[in-house]
PQR file with spaces between the fields and no chain letter, atoms N, CA, C, O and H, PARSE charges and radii, in Angstrom:
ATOM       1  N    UNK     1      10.201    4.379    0.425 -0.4000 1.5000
ATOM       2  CA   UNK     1       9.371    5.369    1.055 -0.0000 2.0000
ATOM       3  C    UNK     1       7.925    5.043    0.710  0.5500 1.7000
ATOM       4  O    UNK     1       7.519    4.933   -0.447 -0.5500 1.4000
ATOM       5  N    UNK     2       7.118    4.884    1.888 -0.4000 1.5000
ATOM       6  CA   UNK     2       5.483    4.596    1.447 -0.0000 2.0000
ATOM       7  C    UNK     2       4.829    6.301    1.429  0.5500 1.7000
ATOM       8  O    UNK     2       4.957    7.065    2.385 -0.5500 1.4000
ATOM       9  H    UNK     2       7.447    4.973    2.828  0.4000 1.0000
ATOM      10  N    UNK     3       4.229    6.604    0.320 -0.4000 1.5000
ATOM      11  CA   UNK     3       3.511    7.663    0.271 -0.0000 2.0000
ATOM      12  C    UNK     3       2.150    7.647    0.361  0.5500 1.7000
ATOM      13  O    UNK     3       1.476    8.095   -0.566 -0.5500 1.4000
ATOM      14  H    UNK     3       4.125    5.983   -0.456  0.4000 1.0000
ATOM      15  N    UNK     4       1.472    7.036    1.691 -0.4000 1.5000
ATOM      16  CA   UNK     4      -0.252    6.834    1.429 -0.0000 2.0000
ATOM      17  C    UNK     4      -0.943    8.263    1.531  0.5500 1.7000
ATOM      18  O    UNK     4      -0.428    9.292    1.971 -0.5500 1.4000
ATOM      19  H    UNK     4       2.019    6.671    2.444  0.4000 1.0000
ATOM      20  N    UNK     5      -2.443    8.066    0.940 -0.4000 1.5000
ATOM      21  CA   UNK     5      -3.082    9.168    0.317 -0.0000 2.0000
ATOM      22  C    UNK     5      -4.013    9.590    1.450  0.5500 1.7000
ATOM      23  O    UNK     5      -4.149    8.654    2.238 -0.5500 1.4000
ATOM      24  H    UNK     5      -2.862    7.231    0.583  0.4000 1.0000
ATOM      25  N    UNK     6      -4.668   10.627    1.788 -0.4000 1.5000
ATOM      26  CA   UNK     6      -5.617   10.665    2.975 -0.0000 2.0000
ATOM      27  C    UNK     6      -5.608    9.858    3.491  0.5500 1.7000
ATOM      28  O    UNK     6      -5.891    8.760    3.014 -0.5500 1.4000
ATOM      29  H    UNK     6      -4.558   11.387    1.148  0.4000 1.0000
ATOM      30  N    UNK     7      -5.260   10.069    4.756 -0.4000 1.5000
ATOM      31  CA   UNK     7      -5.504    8.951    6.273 -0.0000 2.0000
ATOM      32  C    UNK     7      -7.170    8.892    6.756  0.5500 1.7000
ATOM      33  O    UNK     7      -7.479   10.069    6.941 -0.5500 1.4000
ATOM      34  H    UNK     7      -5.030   10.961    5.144  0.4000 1.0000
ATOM      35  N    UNK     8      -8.022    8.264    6.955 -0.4000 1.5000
ATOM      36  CA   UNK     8      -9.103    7.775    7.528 -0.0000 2.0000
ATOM      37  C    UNK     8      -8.636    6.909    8.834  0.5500 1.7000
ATOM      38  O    UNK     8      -7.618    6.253    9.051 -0.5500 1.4000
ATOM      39  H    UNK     8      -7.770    7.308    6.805  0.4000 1.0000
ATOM      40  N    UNK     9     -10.189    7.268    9.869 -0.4000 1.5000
ATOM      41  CA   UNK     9     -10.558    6.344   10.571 -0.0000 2.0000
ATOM      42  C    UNK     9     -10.859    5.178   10.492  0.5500 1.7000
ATOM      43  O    UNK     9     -10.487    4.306   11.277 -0.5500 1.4000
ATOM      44  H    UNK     9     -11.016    7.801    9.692  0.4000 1.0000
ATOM      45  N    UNK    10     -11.911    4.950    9.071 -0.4000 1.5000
ATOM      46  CA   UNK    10     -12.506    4.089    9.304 -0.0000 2.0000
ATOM      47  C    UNK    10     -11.610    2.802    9.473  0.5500 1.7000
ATOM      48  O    UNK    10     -10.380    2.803    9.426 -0.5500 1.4000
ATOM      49  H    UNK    10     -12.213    5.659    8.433  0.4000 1.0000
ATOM      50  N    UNK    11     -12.561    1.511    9.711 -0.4000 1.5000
ATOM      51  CA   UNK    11     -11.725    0.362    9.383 -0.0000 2.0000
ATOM      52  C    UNK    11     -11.153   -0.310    8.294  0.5500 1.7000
ATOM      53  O    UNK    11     -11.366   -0.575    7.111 -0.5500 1.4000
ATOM      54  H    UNK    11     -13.561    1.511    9.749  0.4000 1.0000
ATOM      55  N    UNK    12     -10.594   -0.423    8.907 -0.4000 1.5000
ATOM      56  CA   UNK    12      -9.607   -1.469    7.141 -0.0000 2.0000
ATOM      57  C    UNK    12     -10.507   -2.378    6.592  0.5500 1.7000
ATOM      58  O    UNK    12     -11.303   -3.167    7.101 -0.5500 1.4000
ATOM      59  H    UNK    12     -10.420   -0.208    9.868  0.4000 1.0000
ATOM      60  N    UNK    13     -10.057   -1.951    4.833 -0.4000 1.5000
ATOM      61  CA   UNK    13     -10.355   -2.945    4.329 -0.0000 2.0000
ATOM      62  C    UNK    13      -9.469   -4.432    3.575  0.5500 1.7000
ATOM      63  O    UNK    13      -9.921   -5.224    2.748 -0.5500 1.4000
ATOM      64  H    UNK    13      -9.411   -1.310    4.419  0.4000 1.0000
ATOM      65  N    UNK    14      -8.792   -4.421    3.896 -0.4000 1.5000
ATOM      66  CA   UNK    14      -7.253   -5.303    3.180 -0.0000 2.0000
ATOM      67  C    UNK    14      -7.103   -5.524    1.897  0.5500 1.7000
ATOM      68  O    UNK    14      -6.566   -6.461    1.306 -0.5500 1.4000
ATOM      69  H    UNK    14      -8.425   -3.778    4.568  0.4000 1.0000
ATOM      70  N    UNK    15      -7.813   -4.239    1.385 -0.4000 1.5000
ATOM      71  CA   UNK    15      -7.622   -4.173   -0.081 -0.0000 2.0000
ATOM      72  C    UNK    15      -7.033   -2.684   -0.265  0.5500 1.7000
ATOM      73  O    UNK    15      -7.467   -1.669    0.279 -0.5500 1.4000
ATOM      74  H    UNK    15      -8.249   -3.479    1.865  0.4000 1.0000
ATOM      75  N    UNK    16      -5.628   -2.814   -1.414 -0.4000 1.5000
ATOM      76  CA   UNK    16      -5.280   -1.507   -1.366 -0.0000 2.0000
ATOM      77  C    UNK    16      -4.857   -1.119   -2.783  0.5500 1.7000
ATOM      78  O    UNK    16      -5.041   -1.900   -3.716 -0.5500 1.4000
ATOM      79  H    UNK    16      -5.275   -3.639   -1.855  0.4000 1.0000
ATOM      80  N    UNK    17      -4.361   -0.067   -2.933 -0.4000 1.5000
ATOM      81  CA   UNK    17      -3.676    0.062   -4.329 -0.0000 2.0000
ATOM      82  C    UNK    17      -2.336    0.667   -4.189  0.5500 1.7000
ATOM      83  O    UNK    17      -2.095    1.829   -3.862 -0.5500 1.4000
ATOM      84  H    UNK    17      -4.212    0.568   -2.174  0.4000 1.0000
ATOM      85  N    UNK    18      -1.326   -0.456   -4.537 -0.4000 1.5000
ATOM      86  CA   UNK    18       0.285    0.033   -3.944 -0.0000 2.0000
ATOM      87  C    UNK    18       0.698   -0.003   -5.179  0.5500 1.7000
ATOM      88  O    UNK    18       0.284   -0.894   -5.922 -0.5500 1.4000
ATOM      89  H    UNK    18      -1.522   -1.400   -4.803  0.4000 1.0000
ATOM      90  N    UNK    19       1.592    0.962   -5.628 -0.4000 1.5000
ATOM      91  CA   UNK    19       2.350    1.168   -6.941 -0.0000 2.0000
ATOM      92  C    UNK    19       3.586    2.589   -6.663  0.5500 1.7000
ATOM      93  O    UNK    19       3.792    3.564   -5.940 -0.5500 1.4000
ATOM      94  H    UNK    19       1.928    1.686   -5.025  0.4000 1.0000
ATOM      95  N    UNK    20       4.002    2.018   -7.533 -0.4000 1.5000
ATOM      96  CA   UNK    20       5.179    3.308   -7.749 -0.0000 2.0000
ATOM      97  C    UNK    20       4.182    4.208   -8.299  0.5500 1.7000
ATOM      98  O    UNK    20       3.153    3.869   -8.884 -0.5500 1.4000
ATOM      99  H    UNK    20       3.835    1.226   -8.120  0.4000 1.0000
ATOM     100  N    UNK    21       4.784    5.986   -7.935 -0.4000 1.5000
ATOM     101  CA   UNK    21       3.568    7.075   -8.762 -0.0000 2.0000
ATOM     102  C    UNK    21       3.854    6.680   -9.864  0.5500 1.7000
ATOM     103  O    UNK    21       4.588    5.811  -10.333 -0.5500 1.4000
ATOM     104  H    UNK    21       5.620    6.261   -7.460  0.4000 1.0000
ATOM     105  N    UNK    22       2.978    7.654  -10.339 -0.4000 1.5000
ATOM     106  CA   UNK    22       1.891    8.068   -9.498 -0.0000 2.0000
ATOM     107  C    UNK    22       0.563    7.642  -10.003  0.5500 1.7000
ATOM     108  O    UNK    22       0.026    7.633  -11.111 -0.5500 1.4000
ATOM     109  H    UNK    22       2.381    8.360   -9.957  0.4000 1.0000
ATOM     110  N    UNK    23       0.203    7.269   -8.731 -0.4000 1.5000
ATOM     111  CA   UNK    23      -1.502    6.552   -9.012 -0.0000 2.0000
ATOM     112  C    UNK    23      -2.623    7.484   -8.563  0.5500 1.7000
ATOM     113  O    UNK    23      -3.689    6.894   -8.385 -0.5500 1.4000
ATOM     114  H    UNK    23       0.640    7.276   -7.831  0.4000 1.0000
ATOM     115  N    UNK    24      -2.641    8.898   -8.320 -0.4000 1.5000
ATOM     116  CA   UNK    24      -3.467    9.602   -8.262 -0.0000 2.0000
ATOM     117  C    UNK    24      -3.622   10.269   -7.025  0.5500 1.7000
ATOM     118  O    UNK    24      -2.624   10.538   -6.356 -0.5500 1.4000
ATOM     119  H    UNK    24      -1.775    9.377   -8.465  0.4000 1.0000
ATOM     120  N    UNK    25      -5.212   10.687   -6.492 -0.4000 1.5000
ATOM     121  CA   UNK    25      -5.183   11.140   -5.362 -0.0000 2.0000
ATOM     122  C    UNK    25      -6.284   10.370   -4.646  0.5500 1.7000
ATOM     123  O    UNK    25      -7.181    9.869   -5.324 -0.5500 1.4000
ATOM     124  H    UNK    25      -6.023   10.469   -7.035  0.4000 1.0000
ATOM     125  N    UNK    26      -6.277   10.260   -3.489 -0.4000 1.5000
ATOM     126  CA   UNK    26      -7.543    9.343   -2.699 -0.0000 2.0000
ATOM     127  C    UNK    26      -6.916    9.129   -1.216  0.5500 1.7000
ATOM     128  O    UNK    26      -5.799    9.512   -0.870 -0.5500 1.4000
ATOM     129  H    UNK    26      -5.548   10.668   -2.939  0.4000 1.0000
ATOM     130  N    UNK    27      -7.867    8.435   -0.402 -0.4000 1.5000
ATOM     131  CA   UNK    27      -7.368    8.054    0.947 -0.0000 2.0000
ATOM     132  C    UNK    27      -7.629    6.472    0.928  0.5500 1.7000
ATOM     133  O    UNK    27      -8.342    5.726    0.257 -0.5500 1.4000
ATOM     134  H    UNK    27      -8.775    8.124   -0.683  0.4000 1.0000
ATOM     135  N    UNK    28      -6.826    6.329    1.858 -0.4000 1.5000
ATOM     136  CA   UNK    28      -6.630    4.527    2.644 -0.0000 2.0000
ATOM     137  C    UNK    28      -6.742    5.303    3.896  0.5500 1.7000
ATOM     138  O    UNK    28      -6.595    6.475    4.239 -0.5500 1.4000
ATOM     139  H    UNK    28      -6.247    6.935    2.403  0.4000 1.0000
ATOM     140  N    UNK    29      -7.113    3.991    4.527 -0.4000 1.5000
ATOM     141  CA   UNK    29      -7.264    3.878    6.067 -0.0000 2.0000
ATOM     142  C    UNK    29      -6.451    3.912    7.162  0.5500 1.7000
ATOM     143  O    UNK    29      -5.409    3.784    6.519 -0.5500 1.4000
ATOM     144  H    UNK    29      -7.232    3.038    4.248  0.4000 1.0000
ATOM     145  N    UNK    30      -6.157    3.966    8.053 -0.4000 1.5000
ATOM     146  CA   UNK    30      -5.004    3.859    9.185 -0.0000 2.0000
ATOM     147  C    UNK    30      -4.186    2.388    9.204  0.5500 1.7000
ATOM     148  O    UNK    30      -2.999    2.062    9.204 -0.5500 1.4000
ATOM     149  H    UNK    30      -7.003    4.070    8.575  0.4000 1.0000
ATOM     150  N    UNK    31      -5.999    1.395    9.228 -0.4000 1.5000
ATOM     151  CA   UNK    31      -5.550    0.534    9.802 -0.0000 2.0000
ATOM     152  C    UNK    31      -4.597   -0.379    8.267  0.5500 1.7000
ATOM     153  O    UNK    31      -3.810   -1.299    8.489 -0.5500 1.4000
ATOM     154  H    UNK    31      -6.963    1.660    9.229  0.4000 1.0000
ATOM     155  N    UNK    32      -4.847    0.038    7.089 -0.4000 1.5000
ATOM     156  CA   UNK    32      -4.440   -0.254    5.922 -0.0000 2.0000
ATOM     157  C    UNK    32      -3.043   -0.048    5.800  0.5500 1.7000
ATOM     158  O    UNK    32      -2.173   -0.909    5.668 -0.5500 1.4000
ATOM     159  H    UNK    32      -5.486    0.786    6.909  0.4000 1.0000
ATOM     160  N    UNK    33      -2.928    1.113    5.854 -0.4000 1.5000
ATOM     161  CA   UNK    33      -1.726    1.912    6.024 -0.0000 2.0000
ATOM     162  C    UNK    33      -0.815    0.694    7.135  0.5500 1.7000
ATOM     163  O    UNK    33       0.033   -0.113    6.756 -0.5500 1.4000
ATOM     164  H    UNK    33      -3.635    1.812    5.961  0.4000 1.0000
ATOM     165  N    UNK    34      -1.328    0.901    8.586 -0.4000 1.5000
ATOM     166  CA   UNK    34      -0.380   -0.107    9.123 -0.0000 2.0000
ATOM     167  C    UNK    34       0.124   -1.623    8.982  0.5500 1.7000
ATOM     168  O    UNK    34       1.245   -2.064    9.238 -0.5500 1.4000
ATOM     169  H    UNK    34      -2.017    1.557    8.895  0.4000 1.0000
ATOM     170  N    UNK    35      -0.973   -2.280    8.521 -0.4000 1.5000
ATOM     171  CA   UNK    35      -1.076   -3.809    7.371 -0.0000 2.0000
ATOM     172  C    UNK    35       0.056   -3.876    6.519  0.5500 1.7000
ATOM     173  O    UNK    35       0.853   -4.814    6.495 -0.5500 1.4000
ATOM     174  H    UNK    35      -1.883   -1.922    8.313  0.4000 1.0000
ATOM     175  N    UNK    36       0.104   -2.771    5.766 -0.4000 1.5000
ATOM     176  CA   UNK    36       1.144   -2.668    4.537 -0.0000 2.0000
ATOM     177  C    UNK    36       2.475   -2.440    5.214  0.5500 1.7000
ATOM     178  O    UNK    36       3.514   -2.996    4.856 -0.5500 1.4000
ATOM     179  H    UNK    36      -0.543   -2.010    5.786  0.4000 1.0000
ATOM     180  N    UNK    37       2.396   -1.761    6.012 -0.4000 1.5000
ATOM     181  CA   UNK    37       3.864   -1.504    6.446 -0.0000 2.0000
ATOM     182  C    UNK    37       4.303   -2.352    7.205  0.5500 1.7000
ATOM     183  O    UNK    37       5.528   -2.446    7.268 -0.5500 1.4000
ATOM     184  H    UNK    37       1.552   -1.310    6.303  0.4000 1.0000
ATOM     185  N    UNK    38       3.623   -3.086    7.879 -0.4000 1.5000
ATOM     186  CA   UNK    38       3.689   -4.606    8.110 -0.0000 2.0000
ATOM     187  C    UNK    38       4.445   -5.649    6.944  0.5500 1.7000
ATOM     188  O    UNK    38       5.507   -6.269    7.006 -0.5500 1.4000
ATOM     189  H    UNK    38       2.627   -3.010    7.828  0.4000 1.0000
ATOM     190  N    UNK    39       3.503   -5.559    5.966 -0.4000 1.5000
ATOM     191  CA   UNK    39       3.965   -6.645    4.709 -0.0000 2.0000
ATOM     192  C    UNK    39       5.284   -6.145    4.437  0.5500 1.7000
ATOM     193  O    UNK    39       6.160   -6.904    4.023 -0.5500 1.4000
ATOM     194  H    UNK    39       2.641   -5.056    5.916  0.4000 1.0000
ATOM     195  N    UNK    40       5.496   -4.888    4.644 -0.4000 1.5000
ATOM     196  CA   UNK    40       6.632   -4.828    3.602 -0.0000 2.0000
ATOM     197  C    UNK    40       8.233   -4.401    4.170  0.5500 1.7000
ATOM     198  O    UNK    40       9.234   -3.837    3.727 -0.5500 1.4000
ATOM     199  H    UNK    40       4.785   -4.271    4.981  0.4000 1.0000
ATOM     200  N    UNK    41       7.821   -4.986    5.305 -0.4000 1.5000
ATOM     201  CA   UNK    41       9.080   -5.069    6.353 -0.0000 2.0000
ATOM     202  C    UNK    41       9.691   -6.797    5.855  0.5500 1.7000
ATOM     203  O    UNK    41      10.490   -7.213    6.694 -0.5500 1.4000
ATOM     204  H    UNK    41       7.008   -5.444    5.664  0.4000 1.0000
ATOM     205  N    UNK    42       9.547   -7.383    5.169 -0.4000 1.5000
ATOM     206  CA   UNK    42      10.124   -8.383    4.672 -0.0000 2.0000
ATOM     207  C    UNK    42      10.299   -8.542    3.177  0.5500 1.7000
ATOM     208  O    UNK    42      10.558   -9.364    2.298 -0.5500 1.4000
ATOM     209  H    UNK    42       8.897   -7.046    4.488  0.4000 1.0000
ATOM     210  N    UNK    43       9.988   -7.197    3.421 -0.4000 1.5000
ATOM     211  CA   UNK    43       9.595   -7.646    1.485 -0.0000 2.0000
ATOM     212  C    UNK    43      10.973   -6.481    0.117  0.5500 1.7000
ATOM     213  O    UNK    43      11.071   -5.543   -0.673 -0.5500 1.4000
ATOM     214  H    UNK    43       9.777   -6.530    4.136  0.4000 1.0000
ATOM     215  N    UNK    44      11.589   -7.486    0.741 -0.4000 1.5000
ATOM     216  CA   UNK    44      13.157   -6.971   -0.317 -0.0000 2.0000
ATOM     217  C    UNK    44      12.986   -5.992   -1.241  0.5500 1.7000
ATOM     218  O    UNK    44      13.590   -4.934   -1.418 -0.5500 1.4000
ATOM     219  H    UNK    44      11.509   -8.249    1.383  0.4000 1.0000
ATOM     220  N    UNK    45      11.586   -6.773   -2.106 -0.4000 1.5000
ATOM     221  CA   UNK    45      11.404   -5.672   -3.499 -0.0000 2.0000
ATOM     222  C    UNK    45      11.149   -3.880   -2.865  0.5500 1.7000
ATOM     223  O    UNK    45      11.406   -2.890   -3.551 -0.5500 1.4000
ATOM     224  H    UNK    45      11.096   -7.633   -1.962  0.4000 1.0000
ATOM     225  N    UNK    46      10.910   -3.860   -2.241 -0.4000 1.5000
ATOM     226  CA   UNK    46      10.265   -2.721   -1.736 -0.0000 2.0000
ATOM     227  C    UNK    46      11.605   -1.554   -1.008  0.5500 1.7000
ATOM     228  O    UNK    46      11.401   -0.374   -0.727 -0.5500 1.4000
ATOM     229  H    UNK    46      10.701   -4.664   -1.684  0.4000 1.0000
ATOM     230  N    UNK    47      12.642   -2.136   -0.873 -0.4000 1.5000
ATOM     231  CA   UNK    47      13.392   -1.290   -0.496 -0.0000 2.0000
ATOM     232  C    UNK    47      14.313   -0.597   -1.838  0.5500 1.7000
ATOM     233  O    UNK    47      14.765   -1.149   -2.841 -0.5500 1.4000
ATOM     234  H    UNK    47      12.808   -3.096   -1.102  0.4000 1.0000
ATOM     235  N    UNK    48      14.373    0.887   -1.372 -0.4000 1.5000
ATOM     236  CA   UNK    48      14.583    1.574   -1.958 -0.0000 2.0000
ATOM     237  C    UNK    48      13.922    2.291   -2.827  0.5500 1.7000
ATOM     238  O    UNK    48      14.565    3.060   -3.542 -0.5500 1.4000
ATOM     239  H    UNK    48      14.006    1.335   -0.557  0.4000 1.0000
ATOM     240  N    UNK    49      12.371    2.193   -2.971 -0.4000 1.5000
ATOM     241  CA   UNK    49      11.224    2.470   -3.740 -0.0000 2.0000
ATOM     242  C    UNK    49      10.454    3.666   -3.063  0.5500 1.7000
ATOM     243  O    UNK    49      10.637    4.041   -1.905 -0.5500 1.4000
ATOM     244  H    UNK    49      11.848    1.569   -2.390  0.4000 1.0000
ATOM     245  N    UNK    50       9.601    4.184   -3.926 -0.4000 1.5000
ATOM     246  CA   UNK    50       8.393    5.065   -3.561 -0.0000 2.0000
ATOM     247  C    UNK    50       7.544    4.498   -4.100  0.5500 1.7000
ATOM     248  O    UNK    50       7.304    4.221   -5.275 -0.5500 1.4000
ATOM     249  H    UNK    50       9.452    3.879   -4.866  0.4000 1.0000
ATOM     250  N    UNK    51       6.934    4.274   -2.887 -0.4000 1.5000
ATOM     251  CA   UNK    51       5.346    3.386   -3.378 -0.0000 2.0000
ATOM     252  C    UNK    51       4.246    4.447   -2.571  0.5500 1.7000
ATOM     253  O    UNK    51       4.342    4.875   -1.420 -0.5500 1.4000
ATOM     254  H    UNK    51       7.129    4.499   -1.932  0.4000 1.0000
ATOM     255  N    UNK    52       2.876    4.787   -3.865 -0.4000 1.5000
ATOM     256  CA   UNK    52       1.887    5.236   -3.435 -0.0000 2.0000
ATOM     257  C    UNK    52       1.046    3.971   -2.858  0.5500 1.7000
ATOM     258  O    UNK    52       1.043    2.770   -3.127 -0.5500 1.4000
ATOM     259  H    UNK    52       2.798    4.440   -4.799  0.4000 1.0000
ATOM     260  N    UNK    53       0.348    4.774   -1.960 -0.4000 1.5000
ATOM     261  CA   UNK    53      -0.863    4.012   -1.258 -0.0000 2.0000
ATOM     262  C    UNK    53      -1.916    4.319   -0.836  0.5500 1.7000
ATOM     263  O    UNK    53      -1.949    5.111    0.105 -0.5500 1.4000
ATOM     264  H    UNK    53       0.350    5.749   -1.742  0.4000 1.0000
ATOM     265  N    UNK    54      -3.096    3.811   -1.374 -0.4000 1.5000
ATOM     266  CA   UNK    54      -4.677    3.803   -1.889 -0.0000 2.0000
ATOM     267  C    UNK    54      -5.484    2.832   -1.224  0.5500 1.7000
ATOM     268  O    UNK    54      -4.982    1.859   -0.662 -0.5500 1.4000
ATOM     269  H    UNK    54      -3.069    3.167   -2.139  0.4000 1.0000
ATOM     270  N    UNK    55      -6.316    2.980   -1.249 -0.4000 1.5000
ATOM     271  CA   UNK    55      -7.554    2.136   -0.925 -0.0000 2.0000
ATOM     272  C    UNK    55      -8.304    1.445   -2.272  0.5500 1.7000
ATOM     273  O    UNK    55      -9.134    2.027   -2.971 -0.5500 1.4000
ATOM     274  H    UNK    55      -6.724    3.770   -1.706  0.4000 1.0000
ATOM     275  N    UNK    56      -7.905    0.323   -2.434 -0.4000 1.5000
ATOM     276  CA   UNK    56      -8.375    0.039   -3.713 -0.0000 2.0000
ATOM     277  C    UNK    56      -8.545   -1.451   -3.758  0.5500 1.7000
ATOM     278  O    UNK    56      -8.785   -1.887   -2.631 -0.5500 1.4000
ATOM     279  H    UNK    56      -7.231   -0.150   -1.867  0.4000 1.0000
ATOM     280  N    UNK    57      -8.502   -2.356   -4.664 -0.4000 1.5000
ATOM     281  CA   UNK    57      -9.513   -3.365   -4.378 -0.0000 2.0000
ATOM     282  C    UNK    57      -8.449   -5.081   -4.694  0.5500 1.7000
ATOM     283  O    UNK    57      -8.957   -6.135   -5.077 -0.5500 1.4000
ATOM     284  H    UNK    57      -8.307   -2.002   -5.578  0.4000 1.0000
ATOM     285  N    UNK    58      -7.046   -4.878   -4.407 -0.4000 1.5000
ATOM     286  CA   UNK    58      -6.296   -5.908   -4.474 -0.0000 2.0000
ATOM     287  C    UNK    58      -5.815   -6.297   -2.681  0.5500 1.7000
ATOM     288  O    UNK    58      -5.250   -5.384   -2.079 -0.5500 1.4000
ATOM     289  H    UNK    58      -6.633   -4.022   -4.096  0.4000 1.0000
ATOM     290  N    UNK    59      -6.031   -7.467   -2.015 -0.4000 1.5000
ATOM     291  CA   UNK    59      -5.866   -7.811   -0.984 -0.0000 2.0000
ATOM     292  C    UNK    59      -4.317   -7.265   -0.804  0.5500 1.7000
ATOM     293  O    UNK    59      -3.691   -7.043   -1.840 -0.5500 1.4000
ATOM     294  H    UNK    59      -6.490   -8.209   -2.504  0.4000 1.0000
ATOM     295  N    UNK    60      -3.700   -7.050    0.416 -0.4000 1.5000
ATOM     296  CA   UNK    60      -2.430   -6.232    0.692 -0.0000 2.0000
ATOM     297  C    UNK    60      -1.511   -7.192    0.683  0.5500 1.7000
ATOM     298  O    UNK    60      -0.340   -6.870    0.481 -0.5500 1.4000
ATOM     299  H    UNK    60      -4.209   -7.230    1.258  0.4000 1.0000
ATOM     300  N    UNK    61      -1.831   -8.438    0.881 -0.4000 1.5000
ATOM     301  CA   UNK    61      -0.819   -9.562    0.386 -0.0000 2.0000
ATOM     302  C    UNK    61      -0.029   -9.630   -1.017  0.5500 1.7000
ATOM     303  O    UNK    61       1.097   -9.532   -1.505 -0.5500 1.4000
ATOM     304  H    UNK    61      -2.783   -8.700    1.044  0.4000 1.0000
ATOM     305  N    UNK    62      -1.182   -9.829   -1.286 -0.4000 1.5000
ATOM     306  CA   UNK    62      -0.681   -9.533   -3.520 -0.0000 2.0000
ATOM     307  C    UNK    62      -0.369   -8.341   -3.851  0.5500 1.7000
ATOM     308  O    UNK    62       0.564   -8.227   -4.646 -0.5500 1.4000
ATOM     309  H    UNK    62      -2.096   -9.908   -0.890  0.4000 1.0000
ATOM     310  N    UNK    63      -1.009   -7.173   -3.376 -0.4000 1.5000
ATOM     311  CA   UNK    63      -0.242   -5.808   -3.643 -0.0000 2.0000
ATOM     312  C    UNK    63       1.352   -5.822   -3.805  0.5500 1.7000
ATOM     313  O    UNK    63       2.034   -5.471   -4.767 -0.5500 1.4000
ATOM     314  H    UNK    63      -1.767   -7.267   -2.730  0.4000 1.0000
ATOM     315  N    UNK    64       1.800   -6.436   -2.326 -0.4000 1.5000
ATOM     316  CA   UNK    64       2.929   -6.537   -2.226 -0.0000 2.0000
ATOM     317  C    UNK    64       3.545   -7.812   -3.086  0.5500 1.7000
ATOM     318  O    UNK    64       4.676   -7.680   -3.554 -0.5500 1.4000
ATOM     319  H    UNK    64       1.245   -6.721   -1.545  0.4000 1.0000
ATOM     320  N    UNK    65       3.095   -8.575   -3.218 -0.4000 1.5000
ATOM     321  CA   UNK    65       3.677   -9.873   -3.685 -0.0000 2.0000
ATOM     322  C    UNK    65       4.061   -9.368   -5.603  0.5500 1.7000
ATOM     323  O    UNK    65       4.863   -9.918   -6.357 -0.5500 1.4000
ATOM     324  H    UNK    65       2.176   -8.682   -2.838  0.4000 1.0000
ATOM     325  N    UNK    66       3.441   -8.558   -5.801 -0.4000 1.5000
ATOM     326  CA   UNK    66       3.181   -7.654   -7.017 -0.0000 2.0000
ATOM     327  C    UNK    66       4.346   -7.109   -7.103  0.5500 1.7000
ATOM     328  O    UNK    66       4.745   -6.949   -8.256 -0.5500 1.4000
ATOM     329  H    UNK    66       2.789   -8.110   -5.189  0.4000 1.0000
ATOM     330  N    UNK    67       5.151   -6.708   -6.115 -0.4000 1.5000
ATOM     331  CA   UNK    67       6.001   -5.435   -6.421 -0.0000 2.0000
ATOM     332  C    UNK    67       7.318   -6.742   -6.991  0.5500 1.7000
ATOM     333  O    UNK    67       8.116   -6.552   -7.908 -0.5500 1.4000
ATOM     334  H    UNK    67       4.827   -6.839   -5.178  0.4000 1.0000
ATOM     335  N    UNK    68       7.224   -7.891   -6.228 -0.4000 1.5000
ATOM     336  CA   UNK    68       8.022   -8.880   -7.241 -0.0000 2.0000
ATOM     337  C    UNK    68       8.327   -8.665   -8.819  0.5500 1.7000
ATOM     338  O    UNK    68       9.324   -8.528   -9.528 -0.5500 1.4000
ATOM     339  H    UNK    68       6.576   -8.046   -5.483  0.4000 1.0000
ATOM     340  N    UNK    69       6.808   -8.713   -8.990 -0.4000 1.5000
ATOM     341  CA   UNK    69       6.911   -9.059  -10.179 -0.0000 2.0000
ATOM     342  C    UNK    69       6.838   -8.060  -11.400  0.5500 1.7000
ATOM     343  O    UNK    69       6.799   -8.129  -12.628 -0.5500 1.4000
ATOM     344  H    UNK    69       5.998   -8.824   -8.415  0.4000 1.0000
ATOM     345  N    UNK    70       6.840   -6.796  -10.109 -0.4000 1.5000
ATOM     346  CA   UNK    70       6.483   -5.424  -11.603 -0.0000 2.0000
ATOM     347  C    UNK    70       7.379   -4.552  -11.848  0.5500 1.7000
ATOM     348  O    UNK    70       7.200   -3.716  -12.734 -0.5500 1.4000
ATOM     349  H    UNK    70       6.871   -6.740   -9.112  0.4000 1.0000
């Protein structure tokens, strides 16, 4: 389950902060939000999880590539 934090307009930045909670309160973007859910339609580690999601300053590639390894 992805739990992202305030939805925004603005544009993406492809930096986010994905973790199991809880990582606080804040917003990510739309277009962020859809990026990630992108990545993580292949991404094994991620099923069955609750992952928060932030706007924060790790590219959405490694966010996810992260959940490998954490």
């Amino acid at each position: 389950m992805l739990r992202p934090g305030r939805l925004t307009d603005d544009p993406g930045t492809g930096r986010v902060t994905l973790a199991g909670p809880p990582i606080g309160r804040g917003a990510v973007t739309r277009d962020d939000v859809a990026a990630v859910v992108v990545a993580l339609l292949d991404a094994s580690d991620a099923r069955r999880r609750t992952l928060d999601l932030l706007t924060g300053d790790t590219p959405i590639d490694d966010a996810v590539a992260r959940l490998a390894r954490g």
